[in-house]
C-alpha positions in Angstrom: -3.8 3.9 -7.8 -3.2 0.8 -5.9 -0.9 0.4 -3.0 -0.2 -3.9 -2.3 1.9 -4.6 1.0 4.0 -7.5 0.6 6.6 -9.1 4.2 9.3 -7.1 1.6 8.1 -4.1 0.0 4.7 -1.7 -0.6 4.6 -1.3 -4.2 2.9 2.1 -5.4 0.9 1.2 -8.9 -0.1 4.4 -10.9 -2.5 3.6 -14.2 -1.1 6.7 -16.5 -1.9 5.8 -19.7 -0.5 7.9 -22.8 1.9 10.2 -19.6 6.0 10.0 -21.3 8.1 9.1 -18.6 9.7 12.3 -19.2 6.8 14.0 -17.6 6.6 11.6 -14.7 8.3 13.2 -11.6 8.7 10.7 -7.8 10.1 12.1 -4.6 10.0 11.8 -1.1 10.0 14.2 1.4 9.0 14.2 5.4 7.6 10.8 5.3 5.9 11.6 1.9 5.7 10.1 -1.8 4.8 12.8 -4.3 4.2 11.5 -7.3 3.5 14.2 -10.1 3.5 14.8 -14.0 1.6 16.0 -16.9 -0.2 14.6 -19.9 0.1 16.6 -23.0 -3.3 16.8 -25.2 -1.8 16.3 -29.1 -2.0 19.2 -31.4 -3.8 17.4 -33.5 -7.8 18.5 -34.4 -10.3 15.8 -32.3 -14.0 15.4 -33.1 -13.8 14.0 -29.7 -11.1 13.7 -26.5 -12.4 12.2 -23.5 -8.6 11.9 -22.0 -7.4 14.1 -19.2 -5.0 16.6 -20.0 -3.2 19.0 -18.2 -1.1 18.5 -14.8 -1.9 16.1 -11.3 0.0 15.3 -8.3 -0.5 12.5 -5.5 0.6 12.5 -2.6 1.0 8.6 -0.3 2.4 8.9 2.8 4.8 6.2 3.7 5.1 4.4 7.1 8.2 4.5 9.0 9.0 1.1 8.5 9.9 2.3 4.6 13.8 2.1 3.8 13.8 6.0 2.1 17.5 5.4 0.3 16.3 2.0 -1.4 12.9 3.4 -3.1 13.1 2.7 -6.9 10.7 3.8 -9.8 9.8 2.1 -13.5 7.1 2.7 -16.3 6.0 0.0 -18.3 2.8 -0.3 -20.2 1.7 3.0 -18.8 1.7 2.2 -15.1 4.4 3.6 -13.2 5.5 1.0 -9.9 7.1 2.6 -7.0 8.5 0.0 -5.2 8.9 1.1 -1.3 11.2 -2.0 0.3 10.7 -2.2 4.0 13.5 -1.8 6.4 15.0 -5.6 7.8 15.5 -4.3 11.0 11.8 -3.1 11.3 10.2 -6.0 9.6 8.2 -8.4 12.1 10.0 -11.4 13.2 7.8 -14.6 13.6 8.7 -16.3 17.0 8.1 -20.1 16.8 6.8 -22.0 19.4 8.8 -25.2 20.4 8.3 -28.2 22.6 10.3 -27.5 26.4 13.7 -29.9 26.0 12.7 -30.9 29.8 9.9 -32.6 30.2 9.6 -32.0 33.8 8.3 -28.2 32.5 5.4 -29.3 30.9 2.9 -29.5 33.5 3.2 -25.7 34.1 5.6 -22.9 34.7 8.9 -24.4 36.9 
């Protein structure tokens, strides 16, 4: 599972390979992602299965700065994206540093 951070978003990444979307289950609660689902082993007669089968659940918590109403899920290619958009009002806001209009200021504070 990989978590990037982006100025917008955190985008959850989940590698589940061979998991039906169907099975897949997000939700948030008290700060928290949970993020659970089951694979299904085949009914079909293996010589060998290395794959995991059976149930798992993860759990990410998410910072405050997270906007909880705009969270949106998608599978593709069997890796599930959560993406976890970041609040405007909460984002950091880059203060640029200009020249003083009077030049009378730049020898020190006036």
């Amino acid at each position: 599972m990989d978590v990037p951070e982006t100025d917008q978003e955190f985008l959850v990444k989940a590698d589940l390979p061979g998991v039906e979307t169907k099975h897949i289950d997000n939700s948030v609660s008290n700060g928290v992602l949970v993020l659970t689902g089951e694979r299904t082993k085949e009914k079909k007669r293996y010589q060998r299965y290395e794959r995991f089968a059976g149930s798992f659940c993860r759990e990410i918590p998410i910072p405050a700065i997270v906007d909880a109403d705009k969270i949106a899920a998608e599978s593709a290619g069997g890796v599930v994206s959560v993406r976890l958009p970041k609040k405007p009002e909460l984002k950091p806001k880059k203060i640029a540093v200009q020249e003083p209009s009077n030049p009378g200021l730049r020898r020190g504070w006036a």
